[in-house]
C-alpha positions as CSV (number, residue, x, y, z in Angstrom):
1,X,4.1,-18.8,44.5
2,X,7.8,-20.0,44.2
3,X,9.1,-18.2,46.8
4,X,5.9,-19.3,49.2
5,X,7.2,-22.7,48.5
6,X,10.9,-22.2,49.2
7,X,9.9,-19.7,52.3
8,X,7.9,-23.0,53.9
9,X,10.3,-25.4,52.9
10,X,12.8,-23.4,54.8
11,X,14.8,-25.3,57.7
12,X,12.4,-28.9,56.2
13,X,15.0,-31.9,56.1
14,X,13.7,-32.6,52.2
15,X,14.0,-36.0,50.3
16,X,17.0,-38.0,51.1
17,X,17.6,-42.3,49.8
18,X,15.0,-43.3,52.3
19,X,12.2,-40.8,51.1
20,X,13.2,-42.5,47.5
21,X,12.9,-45.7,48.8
22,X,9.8,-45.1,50.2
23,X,8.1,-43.2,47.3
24,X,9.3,-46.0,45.3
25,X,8.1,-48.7,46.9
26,X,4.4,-46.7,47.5
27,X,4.4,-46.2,43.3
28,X,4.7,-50.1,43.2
29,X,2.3,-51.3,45.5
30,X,0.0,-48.2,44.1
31,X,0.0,-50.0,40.5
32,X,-0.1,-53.2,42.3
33,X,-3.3,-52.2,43.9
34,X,-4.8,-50.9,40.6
35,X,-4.6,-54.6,39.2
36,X,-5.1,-56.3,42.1
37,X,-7.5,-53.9,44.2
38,X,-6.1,-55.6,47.2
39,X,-6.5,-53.8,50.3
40,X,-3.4,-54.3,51.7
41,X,-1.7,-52.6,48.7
42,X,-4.0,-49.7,49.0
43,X,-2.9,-49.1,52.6
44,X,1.1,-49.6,52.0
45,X,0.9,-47.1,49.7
46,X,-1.2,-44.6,51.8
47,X,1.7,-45.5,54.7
48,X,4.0,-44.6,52.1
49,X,2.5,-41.6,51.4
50,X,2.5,-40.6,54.5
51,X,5.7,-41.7,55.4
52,X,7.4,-39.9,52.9
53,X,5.7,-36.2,53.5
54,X,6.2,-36.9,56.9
55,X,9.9,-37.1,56.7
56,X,10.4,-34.3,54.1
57,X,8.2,-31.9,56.3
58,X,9.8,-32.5,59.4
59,X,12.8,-29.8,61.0
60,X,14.3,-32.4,63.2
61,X,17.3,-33.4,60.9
62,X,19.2,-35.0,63.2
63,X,16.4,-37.9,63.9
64,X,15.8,-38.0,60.0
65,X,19.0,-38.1,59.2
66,X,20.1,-41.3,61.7
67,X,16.8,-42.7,60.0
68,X,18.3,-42.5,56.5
69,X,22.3,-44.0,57.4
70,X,20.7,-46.9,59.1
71,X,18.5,-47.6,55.9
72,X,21.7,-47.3,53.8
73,X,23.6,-49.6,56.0
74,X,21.0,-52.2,55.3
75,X,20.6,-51.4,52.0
76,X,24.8,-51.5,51.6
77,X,24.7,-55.0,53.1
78,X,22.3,-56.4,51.3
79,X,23.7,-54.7,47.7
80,X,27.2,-55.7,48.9
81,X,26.6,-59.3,48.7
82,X,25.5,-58.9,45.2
83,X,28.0,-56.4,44.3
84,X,31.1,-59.0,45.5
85,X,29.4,-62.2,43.4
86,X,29.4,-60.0,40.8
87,X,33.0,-58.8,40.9
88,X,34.1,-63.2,41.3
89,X,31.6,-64.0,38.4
90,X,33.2,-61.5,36.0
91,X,36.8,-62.0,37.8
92,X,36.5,-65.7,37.2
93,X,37.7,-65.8,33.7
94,X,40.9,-64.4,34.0
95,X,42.2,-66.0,37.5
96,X,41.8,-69.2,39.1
97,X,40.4,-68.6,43.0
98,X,42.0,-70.6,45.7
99,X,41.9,-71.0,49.9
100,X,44.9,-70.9,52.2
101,X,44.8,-74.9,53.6
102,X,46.3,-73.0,56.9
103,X,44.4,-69.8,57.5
104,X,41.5,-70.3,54.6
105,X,42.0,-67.0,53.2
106,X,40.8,-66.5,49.7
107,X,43.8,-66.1,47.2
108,X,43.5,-65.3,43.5
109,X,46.3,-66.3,40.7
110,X,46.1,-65.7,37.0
111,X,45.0,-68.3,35.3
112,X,47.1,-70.6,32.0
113,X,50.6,-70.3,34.5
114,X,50.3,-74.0,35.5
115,X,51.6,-75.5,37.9
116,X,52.8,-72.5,40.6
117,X,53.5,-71.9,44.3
118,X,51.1,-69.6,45.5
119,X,52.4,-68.0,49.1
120,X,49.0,-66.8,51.1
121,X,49.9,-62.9,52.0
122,X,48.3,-63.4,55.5
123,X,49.8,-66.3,57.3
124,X,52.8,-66.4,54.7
125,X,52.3,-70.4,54.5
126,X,53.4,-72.1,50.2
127,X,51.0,-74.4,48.6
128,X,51.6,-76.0,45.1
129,X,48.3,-75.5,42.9
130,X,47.6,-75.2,39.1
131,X,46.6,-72.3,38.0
């Protein structure tokens, strides 16, 4: 029975982010639905479904695979705004965060050095702030 299964899954593109996106979000809407018995829940997760086996089943790989890097440039540019307020949030007790008055350029400093001349790395211009 194994090897049946590996022989038809032979030269099948599989599960990639996208199919674990999608199976994700049909498990959701499939608990949704059993609360809420909404049709439209019961449909997203049979599109899902379908979606997913679809995908897995298929042999052209290089369609399914252009599928799955646009999905994780969306996903990276949605994450990446989260990932970078993050980073300041947690980077904010240790340095002060500043703009270039010339070029507007973010700068960091350390913070308790008072007052210091901070030189922006990309135009190269000196301003006088406390740190």
């Amino acid at each position: 029975m194994r090897e049946k299964a590996r022989q038809f899954m032979q030269g099948r593109y599989g599960s990639d982010q996208l199919g674990r996106f999608t199976m994700g979000v049909g498990a959701v809407s499939l608990i949704a639905y059993m609360f809420l018995h909404w049709n439209v829940l019961y449909f997203l997760t049979l599109f899902c479904l379908i979606a997913y086996y679809y995908r897995a089943l298929s042999r052209n790989h290089g369609r399914r695979y252009e599928e799955n890097l646009k999905f994780l440039q969306i996903r990276n540019r949605i994450t990446g705004r989260f990932r970078s307020t993050k980073s300041h949030m947690e980077q904010m007790r240790y340095y002060r965060f500043y703009s270039c008055p010339t070029c507007h350029q973010k700068i960091r400093v350390p913070k308790g050095h008072g007052k210091i001349s901070i030189t922006c790395p990309k135009c190269r211009s000196e301003f006088i702030r406390k740190s």
